[in-house]
BAKE-591572 format. One line per 10 residues: number of its first residue (from 1); for each residue x, y, z of N, C-alpha, C, O. Coordinates in steps of 0.001 Angstrom, whole numbers, plus 524288, in hexadecimal, padded with zeros to 5 digits. Layout:
N
NUM	X,Y,Z,X,Y,Z,X,Y,Z,X,Y,Z ~ ...;
This chain:
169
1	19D1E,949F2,88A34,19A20,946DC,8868B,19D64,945F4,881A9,19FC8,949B8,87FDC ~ 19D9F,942BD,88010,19F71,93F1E,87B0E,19BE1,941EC,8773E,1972D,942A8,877F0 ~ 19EA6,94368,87324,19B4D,943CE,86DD8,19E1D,9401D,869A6,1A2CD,93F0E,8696C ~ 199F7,93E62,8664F,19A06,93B69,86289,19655,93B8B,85F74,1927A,93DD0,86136 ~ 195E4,9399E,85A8D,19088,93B33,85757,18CDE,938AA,859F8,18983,93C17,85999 ~ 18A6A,934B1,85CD6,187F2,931F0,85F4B,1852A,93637,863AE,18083,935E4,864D8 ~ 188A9,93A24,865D8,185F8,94077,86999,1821D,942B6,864A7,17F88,94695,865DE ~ 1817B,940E5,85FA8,17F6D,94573,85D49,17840,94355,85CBE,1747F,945D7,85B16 ~ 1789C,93C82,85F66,173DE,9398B,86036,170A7,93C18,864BF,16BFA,93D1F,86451 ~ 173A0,93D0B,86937,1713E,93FF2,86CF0,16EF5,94550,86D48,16AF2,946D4,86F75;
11	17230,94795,86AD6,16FE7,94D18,86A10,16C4F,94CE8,8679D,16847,94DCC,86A15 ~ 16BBE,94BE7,86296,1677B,94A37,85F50,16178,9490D,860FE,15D3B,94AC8,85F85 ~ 16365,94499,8657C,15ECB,943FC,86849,15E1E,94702,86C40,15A4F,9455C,86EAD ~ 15F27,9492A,86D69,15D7A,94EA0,87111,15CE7,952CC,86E02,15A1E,95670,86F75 ~ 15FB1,952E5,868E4,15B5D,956CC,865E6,15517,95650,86214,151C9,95974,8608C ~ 155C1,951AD,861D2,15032,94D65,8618B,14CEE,94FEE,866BF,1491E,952B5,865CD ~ 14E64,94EFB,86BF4,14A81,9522A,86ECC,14939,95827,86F96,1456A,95AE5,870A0 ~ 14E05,958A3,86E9E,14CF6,96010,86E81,1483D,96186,86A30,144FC,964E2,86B52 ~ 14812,95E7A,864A1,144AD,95F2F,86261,13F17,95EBC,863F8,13BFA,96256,864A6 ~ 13E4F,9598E,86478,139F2,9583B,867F1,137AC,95BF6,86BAF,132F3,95CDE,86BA8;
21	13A63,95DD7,86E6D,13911,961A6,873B0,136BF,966D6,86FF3,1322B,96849,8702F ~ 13B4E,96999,86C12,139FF,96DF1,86AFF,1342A,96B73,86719,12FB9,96D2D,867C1 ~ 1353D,96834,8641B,12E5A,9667F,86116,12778,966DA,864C7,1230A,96834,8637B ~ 12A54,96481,86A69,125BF,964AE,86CB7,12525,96ADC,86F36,120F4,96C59,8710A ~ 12A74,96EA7,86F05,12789,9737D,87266,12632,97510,86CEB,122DE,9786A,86DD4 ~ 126A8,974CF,86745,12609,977B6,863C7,1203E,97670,86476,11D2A,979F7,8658E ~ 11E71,970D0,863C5,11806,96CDA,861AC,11497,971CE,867D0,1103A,973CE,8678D ~ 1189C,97259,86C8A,11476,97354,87227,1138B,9796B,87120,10F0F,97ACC,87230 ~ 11666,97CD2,86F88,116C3,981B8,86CBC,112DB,98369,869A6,1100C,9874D,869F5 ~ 11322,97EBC,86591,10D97,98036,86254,10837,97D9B,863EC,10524,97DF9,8603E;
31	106E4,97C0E,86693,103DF,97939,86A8C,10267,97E6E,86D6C,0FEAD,980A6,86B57 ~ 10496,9811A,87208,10317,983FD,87407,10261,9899C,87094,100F8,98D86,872FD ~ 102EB,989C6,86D87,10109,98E08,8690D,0FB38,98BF2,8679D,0F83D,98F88,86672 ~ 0F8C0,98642,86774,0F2E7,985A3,8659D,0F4D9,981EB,86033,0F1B7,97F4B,85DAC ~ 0F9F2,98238,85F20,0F9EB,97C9D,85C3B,0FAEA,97697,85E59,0F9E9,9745A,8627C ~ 0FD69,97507,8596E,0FCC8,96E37,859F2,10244,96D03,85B41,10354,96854,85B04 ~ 10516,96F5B,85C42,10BD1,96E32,85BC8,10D32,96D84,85673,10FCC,9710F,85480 ~ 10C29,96A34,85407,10CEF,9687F,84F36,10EC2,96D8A,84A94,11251,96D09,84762 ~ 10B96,97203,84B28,10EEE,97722,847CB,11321,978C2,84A64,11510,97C6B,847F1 ~ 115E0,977A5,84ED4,11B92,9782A,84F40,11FFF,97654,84B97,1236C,9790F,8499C;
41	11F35,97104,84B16,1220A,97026,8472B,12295,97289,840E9,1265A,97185,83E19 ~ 11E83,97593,83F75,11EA2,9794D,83B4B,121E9,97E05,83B3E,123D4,98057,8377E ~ 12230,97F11,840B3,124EC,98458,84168,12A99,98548,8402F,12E2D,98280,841C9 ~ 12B1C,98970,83D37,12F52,98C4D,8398F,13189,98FD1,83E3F,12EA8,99137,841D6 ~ 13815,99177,83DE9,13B5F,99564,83F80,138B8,99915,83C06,1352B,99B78,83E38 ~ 13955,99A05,8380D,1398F,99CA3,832D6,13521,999BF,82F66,1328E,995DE,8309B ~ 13500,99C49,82B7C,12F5D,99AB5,827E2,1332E,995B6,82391,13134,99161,822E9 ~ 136E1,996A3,821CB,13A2B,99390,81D5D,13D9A,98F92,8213D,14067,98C94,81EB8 ~ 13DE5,98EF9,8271E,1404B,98B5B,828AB,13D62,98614,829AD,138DF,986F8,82B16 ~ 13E3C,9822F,8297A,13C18,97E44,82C02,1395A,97C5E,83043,13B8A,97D1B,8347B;
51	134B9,979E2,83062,131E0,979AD,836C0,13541,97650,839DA,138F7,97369,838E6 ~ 13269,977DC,83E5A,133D8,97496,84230,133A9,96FBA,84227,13760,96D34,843DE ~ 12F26,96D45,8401F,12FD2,9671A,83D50,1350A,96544,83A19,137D3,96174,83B02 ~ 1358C,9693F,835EF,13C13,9673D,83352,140EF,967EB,83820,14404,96446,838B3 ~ 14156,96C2E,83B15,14476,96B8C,84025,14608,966D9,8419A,14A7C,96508,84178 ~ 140F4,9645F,84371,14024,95FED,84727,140B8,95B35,8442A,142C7,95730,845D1 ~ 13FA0,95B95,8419A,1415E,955AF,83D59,147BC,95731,83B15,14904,9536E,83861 ~ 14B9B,95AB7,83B25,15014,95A10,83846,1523A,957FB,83E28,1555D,95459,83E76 ~ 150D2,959D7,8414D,15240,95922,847C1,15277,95356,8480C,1565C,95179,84A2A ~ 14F07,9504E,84654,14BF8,94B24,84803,14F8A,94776,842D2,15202,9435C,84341;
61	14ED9,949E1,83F64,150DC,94822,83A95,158CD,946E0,83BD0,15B9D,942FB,83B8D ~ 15989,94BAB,83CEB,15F81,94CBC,83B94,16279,949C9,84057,166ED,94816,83FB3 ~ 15FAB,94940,84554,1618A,9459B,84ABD,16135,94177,84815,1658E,940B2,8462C ~ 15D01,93CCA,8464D,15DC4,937E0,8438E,163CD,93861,841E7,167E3,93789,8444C ~ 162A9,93A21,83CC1,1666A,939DF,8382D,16B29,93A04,8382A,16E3A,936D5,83646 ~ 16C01,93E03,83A72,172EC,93F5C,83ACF,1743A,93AA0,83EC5,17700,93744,83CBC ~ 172F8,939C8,84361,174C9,9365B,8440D,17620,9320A,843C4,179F0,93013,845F2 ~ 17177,92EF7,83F83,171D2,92B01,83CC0,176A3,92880,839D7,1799B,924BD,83A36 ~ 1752C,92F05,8351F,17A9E,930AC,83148,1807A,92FC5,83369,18418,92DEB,830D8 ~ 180B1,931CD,839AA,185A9,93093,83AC9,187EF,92A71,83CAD,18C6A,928C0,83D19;
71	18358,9284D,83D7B,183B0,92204,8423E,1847B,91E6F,83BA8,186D9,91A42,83B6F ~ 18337,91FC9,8392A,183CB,91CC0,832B1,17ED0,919CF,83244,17EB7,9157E,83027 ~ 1794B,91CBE,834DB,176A8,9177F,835B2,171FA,91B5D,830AC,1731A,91FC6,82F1C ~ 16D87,918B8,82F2C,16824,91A59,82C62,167CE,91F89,82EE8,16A71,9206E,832D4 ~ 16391,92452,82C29,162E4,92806,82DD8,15D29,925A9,82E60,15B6B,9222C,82B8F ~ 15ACD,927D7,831FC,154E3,9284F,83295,152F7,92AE3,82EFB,1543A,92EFE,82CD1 ~ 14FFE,9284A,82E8C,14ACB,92C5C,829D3,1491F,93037,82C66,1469A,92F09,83052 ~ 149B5,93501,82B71,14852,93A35,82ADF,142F3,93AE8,82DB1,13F63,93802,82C45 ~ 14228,93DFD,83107,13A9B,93F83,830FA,13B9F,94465,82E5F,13FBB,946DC,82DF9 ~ 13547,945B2,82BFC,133EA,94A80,82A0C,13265,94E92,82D67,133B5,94DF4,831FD;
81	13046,95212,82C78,12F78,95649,82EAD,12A65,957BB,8300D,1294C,95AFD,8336A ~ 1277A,95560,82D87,12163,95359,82C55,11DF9,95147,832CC,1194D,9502F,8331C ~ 12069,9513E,8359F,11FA2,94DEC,83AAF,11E13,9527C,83DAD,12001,956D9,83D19 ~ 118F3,950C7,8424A,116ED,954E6,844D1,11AD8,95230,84999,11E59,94EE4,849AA ~ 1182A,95585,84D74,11A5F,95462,85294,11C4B,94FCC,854AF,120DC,94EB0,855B2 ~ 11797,94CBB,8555C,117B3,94743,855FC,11BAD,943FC,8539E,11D79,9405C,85638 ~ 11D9A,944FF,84E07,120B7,94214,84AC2,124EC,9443C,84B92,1288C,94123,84AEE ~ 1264E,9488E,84CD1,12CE3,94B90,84E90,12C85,948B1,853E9,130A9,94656,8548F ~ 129BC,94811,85757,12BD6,94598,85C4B,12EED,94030,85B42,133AC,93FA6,85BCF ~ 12B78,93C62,859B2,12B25,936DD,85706,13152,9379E,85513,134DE,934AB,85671;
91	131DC,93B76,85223,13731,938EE,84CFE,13B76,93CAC,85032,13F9E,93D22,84DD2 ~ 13B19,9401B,8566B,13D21,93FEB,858B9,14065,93B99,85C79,144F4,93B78,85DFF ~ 13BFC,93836,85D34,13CD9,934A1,8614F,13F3E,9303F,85E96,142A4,92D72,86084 ~ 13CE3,92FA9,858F6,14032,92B61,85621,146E0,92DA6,85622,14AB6,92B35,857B3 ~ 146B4,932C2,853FA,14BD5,93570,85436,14FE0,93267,858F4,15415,93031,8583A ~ 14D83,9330C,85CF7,15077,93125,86239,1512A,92C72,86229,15590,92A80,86232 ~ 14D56,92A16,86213,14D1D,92480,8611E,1516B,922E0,85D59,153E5,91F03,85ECB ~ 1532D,92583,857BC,15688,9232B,85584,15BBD,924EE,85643,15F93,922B9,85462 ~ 15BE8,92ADE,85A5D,161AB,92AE3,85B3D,162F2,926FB,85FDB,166EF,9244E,85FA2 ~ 15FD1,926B0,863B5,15FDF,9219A,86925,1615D,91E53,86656,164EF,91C75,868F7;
101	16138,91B91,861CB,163B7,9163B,85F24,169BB,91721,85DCF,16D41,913E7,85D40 ~ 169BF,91B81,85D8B,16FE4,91B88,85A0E,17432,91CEB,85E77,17436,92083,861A9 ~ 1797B,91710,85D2E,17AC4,916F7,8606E,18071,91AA5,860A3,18021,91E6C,85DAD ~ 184D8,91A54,86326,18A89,91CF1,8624F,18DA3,91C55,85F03,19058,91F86,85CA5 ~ 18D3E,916E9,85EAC,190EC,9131C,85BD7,1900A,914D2,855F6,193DF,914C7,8530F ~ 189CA,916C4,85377,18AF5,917F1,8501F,18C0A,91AEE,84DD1,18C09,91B17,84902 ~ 18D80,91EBE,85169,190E2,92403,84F5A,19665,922AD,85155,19953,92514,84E5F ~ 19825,92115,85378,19D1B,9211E,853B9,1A0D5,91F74,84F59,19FE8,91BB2,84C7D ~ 1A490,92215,84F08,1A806,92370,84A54,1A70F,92541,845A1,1AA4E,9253B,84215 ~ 1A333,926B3,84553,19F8F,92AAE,840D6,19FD1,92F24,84090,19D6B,930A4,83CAD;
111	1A17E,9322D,842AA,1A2FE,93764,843F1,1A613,93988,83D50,1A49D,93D94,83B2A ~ 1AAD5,93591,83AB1,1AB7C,9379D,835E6,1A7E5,935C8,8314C,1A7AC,9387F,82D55 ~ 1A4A5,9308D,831C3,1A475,92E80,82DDC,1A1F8,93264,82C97,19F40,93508,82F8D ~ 1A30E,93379,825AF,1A0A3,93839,8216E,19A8B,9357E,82075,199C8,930CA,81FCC ~ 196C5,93952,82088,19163,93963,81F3E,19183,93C26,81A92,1951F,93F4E,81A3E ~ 18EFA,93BDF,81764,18E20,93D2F,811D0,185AF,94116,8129A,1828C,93DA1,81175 ~ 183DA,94442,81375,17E5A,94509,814E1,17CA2,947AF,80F43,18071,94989,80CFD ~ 1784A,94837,80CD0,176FA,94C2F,8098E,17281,94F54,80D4E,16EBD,94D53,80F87 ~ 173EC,95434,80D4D,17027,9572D,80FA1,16B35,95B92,80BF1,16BA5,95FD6,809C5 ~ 1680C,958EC,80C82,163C6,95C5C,80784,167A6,95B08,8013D,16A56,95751,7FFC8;
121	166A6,95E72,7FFAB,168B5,95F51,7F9FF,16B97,963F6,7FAA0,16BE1,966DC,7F6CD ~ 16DDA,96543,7FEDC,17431,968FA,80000,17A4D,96542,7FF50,17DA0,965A7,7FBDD ~ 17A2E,96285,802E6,180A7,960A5,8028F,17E01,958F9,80438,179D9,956B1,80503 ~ 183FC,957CB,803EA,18402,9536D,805FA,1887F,9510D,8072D,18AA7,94D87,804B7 ~ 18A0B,95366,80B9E,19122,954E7,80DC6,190DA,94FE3,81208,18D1A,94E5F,814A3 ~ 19786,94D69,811AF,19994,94A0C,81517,19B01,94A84,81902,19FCF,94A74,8191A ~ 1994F,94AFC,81C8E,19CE9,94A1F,82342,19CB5,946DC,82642,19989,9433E,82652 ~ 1A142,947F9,82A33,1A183,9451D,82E2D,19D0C,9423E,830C3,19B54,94537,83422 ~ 19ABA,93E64,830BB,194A5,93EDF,833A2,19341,94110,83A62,18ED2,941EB,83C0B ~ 199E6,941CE,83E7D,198A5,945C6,841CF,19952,94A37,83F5C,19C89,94C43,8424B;
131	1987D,94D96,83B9F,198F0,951EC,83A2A,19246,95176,83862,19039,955CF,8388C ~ 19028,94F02,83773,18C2F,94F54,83478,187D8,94E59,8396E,183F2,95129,8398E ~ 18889,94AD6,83CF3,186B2,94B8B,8426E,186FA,95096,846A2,18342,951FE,84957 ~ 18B64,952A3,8469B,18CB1,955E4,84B9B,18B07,95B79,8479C,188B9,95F13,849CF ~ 18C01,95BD6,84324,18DAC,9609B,841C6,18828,9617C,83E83,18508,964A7,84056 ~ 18713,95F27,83A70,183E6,95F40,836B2,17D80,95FAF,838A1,17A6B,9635F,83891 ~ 17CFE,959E7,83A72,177EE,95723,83DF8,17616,95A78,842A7,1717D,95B49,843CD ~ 17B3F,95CA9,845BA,1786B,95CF1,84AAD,17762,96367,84966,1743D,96510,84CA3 ~ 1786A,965F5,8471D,177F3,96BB2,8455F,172DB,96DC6,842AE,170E2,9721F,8433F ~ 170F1,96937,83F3D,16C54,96800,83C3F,16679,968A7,84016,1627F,96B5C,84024;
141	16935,963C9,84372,1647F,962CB,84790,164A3,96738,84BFE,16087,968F0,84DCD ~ 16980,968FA,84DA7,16697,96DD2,85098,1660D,9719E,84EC3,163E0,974E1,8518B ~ 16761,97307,84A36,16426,979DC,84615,15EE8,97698,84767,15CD7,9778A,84BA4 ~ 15CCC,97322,8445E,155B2,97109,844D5,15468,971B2,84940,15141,97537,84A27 ~ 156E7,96DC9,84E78,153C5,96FD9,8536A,15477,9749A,8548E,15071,97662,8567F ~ 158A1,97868,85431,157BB,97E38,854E7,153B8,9813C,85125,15203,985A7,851F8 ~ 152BF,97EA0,84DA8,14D6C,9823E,849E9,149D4,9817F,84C26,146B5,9850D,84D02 ~ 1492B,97D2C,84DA3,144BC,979D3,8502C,14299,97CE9,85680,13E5E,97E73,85831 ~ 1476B,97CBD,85850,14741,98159,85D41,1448D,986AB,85B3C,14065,987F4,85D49 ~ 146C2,989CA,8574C,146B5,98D2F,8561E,14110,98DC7,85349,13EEB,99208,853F1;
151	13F91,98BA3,8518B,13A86,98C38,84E98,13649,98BF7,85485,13248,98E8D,8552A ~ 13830,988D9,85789,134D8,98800,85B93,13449,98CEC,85F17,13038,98EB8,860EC ~ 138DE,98E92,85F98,139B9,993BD,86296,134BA,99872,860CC,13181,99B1A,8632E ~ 1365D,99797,85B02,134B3,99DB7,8566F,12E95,99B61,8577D,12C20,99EA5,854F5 ~ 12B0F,99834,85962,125FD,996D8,8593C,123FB,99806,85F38,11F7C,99805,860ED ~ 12945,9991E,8620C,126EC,99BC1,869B5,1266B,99787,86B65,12359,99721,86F12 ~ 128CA,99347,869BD,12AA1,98CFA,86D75,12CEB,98EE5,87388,12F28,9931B,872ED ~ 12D0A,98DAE,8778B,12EA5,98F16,87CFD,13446,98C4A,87BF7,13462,98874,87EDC ~ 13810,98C90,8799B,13C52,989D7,87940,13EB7,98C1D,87AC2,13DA0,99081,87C63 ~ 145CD,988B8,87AE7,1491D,98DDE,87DDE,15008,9881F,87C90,15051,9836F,87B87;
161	15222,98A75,87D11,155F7,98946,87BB9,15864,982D8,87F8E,15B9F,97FA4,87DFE ~ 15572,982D9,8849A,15573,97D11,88670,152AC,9797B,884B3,15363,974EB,8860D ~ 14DAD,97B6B,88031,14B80,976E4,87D6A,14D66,975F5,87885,14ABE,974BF,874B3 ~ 154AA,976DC,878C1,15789,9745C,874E4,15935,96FCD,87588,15ADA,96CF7,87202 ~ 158DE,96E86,87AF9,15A0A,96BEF,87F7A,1587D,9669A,88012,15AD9,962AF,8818C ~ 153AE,9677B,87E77,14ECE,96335,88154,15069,95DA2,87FBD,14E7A,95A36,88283 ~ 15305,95C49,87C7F,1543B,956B6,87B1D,156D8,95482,87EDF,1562D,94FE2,88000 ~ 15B9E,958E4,88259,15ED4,95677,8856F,163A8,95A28,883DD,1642D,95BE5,87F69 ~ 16728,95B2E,88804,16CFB,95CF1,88819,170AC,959E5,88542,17551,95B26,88539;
């Protein structure tokens, strides 16, 4: 297989489904406990870490973006975190929907051009934009889906290390 920043569209979207998959055993989890699904997404690793809702939206969020950032094209507007079930599927499927548009061509030869990002009110450092794709982006998004796993786990989710999987190989 060929890599190029354009491989980092695919993965992406297979980690777009891995989310999805782990959201619905998290929503079927709390369901068979006597809830609504819907308090899954509340659920904390830890009391001071972030829910599973912020997980799933930096997941949903950070696949758009970075790749955008690197093709030179608009970033998508952001979803919040605010979204029950129903609305993480939706801005899943849009997710896909807008990496399925983006084509090769516009990553090709982009690999040095310098990106300039401000991140929060910490730094706002220049790189390579494949450095900021392969290295930065894709590291981001799987710490979140691994919290996301992980919070799911710490709640007695039936998970297991092939439903890291589920998007696709």
């Amino acid at each position: 297989m060929h890599v190029s920043l354009f491989t980092f569209v695919e993965l992406y979207t297979r980690v777009l489904g891995t989310t999805q998959h782990l959201l619905d055993k998290g929503a079927e989890h709390a369901r068979a406990q006597g809830g609504t699904g819907e308090e899954a997404l509340d659920w904390r690793l830890i009391g001071d870490m972030n829910p599973a809702r912020f997980q799933a939206m930096v997941v949903i969020n950070f696949t758009r973006a970075w790749p955008a950032r690197v093709a030179g094209v608009e970033v998508p507007e952001a979803i919040t975190q605010d979204l029950d079930l129903a609305g993480f599927k939706a801005a899943i499927t849009d997710a896909k929907a807008y990496l399925a548009a983006l084509k090769p061509e516009q990553f090709e030869g982009r690999d040095e051009v310098p990106l300039t990002v401000k991140i929060g009110d910490i730094m706002e450092p220049t790189m390579p934009a494949g450095q900021w794709l392969a290295v930065f982006a894709t590291t981001n998004i799987m710490f979140h889906l691994s919290t996301l796993y992980g919070i799911f786990r710490a709640q007695g989710v039936k998970i297991g290390k092939p439903d890291m999987f589920a998007g696709g190989l």
